[in-house]
ROVODREN-92700 format. One record per atom (N, C-alpha, C): z, x, y. Coordinates in pm, whole numbers, plus 50000, padded with zeros to 5 digits. Layout:
<recs>
ZXY
...
</recs>
This chain:
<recs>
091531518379098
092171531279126
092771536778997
092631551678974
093171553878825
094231558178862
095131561178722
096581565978726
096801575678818
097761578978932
097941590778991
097861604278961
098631603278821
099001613678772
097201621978743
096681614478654
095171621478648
094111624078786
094351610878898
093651609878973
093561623179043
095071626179119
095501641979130
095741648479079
095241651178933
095521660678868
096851669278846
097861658778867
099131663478851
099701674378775
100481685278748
101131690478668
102531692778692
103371689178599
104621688478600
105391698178523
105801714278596
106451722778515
107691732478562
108021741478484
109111746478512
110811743578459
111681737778572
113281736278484
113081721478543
113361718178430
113821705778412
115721699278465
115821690278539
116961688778629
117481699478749
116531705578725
116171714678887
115731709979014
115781712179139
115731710379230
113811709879254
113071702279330
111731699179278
111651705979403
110111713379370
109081719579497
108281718779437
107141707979588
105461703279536
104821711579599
103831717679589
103171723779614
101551719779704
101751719679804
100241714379832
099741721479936
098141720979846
096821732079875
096681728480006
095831742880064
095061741380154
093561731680196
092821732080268
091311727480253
090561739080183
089801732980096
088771736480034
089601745379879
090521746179851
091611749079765
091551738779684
092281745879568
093491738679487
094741741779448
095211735479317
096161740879320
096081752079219
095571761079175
095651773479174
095941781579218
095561781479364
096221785279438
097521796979408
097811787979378
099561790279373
099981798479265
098921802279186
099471810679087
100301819879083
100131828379202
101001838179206
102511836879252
102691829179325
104231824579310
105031817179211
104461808679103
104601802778998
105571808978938
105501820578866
106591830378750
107631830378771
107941837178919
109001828479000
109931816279030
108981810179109
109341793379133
109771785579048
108881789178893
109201782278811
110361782478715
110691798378733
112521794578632
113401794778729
113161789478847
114491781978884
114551767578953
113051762578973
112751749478975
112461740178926
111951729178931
110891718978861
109331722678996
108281723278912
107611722979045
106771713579001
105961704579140
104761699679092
103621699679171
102701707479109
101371708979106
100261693779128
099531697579250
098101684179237
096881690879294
096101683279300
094981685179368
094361675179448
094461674579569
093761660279668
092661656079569
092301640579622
091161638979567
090121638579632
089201648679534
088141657179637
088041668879617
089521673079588
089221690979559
089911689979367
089731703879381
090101711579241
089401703279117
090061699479002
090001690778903
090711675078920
091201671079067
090681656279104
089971648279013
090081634679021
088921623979028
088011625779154
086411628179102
085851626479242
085621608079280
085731602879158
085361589679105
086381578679238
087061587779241
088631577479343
088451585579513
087221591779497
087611597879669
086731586479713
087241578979860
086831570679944
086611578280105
085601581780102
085221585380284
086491579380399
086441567380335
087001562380480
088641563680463
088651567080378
090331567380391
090441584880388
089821594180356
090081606580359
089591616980464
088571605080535
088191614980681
089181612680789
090581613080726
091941613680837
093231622180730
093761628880820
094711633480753
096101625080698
095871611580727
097071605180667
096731598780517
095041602280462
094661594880388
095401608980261
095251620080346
095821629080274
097331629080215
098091624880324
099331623380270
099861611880190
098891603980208
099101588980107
098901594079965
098091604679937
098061614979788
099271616779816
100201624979849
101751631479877
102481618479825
102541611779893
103651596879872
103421591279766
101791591279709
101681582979589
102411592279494
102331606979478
102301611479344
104271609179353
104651612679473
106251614279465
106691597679403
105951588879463
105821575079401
106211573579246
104461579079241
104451575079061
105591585878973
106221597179016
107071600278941
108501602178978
108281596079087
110331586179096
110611602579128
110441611179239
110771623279279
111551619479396
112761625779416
114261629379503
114051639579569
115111641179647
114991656079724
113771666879723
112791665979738
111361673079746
111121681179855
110911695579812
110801702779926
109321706079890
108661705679993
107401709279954
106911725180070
106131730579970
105691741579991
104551735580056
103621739280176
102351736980215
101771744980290
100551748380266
099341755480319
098471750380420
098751757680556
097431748580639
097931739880697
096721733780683
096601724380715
097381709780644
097791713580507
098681703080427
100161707880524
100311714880574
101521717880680
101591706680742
100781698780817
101021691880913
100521677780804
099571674080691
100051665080597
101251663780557
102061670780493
103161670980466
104251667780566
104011667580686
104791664580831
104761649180798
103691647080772
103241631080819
103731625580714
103561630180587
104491621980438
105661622380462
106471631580532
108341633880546
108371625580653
108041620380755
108251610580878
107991599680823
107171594880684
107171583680684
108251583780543
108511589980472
109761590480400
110911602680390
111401599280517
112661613280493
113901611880420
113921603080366
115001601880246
114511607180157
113281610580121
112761615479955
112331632680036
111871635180108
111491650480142
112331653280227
112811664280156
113981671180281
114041682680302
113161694680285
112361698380342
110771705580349
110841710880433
109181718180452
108981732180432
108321740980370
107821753280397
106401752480428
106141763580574
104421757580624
104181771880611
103071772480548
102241787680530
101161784880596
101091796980699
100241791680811
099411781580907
100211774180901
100141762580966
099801758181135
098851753581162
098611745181283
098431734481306
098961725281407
098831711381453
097501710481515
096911720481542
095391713581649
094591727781596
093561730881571
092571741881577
091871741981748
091871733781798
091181733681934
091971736782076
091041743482134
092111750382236
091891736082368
093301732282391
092921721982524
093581729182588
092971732082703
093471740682800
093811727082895
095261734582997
095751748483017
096741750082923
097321739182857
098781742782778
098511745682629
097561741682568
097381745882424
096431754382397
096251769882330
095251772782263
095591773282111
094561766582032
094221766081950
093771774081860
092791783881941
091971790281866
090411786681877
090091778481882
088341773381895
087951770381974
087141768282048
086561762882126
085671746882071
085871732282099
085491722382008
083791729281975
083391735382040
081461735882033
081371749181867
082751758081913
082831765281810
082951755581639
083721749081682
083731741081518
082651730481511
081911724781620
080981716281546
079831722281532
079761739281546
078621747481507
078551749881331
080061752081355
080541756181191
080551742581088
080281731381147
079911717681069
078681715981048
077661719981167
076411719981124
075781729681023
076731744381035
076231752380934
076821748580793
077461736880755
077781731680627
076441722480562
076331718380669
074971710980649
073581719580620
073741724980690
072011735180688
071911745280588
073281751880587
073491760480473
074881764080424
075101756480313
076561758880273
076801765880195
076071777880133
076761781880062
076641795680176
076101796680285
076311805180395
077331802180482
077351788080493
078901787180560
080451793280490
080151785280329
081271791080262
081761809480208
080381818580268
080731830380253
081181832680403
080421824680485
081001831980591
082741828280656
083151815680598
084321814680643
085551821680516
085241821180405
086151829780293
086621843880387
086031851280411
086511863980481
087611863880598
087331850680692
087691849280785
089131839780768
088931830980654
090491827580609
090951838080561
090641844780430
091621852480366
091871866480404
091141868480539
091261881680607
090461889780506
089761897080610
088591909780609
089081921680546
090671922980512
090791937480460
091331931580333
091351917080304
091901916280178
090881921980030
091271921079912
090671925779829
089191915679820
088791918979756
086971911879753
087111901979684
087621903479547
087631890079443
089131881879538
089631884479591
090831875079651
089111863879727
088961874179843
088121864879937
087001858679853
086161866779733
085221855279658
085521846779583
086861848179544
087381830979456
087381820479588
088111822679693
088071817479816
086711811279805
085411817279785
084361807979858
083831808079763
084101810879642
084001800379480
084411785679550
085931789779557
085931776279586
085611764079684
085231769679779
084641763079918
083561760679834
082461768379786
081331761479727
081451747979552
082381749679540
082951742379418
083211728679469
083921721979580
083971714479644
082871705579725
082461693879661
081341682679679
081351684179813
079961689579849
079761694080012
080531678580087
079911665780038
080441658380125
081701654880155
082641656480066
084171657980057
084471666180134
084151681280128
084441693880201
084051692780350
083391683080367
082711680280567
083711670480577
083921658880537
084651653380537
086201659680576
086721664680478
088021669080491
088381682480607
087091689880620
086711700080728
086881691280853
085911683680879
086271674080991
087781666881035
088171664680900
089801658680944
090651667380971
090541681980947
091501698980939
090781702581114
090001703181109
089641710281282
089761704281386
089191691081368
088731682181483
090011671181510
091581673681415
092541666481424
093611669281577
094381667281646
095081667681710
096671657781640
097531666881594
098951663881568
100261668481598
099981675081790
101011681381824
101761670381829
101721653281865
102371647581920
103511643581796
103271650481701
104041644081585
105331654581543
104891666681579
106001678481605
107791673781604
107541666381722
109381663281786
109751658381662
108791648181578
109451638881500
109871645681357
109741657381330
109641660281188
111221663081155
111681654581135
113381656781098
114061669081040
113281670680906
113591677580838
113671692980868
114291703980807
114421717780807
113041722980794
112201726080837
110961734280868
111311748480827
110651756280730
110421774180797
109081774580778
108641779680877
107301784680946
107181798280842
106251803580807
105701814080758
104651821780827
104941826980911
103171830180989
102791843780972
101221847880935
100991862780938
100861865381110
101141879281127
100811881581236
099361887881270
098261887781220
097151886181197
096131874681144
095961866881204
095591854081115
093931848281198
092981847881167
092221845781231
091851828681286
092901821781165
092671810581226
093651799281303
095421809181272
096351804181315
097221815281382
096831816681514
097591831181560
099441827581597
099981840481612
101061840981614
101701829281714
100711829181828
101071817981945
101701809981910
100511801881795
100731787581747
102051784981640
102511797481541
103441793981490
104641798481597
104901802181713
105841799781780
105841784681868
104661781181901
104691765781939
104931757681849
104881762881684
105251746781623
106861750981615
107401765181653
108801764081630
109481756481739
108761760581860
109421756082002
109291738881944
108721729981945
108321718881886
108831713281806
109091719881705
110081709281533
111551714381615
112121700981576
113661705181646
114251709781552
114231712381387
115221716981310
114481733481245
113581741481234
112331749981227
112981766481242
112631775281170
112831784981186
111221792881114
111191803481205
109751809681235
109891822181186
109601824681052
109351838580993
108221845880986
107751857881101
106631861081131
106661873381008
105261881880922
104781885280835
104021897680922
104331909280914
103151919880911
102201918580805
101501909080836
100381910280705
098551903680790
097571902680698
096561897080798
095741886980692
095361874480747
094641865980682
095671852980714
095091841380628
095451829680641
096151820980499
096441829780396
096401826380259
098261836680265
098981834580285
099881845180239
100451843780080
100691830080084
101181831379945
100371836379821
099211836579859
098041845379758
097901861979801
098401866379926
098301879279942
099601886979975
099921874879999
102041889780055
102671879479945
102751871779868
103431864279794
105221870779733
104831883979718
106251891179713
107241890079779
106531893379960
107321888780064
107841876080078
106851867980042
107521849280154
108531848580040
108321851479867
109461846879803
110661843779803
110981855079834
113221857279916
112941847280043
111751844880088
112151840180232
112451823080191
111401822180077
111581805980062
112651805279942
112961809479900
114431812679778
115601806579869
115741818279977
116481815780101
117031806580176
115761794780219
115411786180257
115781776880197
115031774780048
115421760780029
117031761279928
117201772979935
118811774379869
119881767079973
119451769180128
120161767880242
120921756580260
</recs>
């Protein structure tokens, strides 16, 4: 196994003896991502930057199937990197589906993360009826697995639009499926499979820590429903809904969530 720091492509910047916020990507992302909140974040934090392994500038050399076709293999990246650099009080920023990774790294160490910001975030993509919708139907996502297989760089145009919302600008949504196609198809099924086909409402009650929810109120893949069920759900959570549309906010309203997470983790 190589050093953490390279394996995830770590970066370590901003104020030094500042209060730390990690940053972690969505699926099929990196941490680029995040550029646009950076200028910001960074003169009044320490932040740190990675990339799972599998995505961005990773080791592909250290991704193992069997430990990453589950979302806890994901957060064992989270714990290692806070590991290898002796990190305290960590609030982490997360996207997605790292929303509910990041759940699972703070339950298994809530002395070191204290708290969460979730940018659009869901515990299940699948609708189990009668008490949960999701959003999908399971036949809906294992259509969208086979079209990774048959044709991916048709899958990855066709879902870019549909994360980063249809009215966003064009180069927003084609870096989007730059990067879906940049990502080693088998990593990207892999980690696709562990993001859709997961079920982690049951882990909700447990998340100790201060939660704020970020949700657009347009989102094609996490509707407003669901970020009021993960509020009803986290017992400590507050739910800041967004007139905006897509699944990426901190890349498209990034102005807005700023004061909200300033706010937040000042609190």
């Amino acid at each position: 196994m190589s050093n953490v720091k390279i394996r995830n492509n770590v970066k370590v910047i901003g104020k030094n003896n500042a209060p730390t916020l990690m940053l972690a990507h969505g699926f099929g992302c990196d941490q680029n991502m995040w550029r646009f909140l950076l200028p910001e974040l960074e003169a009044h934090y320490q932040i740190v930057l990675f990339d799972y392994v599998g995505s961005g500038n990773s080791l592909l050399n250290d991704y193992s199937k069997e430990r990453y076709s589950a979302l806890e293999g994901y957060a064992k990246d989270i714990t290692d990197i806070i590991e290898e650099l002796q990190l305290k009080d960590v609030t982490i920023i997360a996207h997605s589906v790292s929303s509910i990774i990041a759940s699972i790294a703070s339950i298994e160490i809530p002395d070191i993360i204290k708290k969460i910001v979730m940018v659009c975030p869901s515990p299940c993509f699948i609708n189990m009826p009668p008490d949960y919708e999701g959003g999908f139907e399971r036949s809906d996502l294992e259509e969208l697995i086979e079209l990774m297989d048959k044709n991916y760089i048709g899958w990855a145009n066709y879902l870019a639009p549909l994360v980063m919302g249809t009215s966003q600008p064009q180069e927003l949504i084609g870096e989007l499926s730059g990067s879906f196609c940049s990502t080693d198809p088998v990593v990207a099924k892999a980690f696709a499979k562990a993001t859709f086909f997961s079920d982690h409402r049951h882990i909700l009650p447990h998340i100790n820590c201060p939660v704020q929810i970020l949700q657009s109120s347009s989102d094609a893949l996490a509707s407003p429903r669901i970020g009021h069920y993960m509020a009803d759900n986290i017992p400590n959570s507050e739910l800041r809904m967004l007139e905006a549309e897509g699944h990426c906010l901190h890349m498209t309203n990034h102005q807005e969530i700023i004061p909200l997470v300033f706010k937040f983790v000042e609190s």
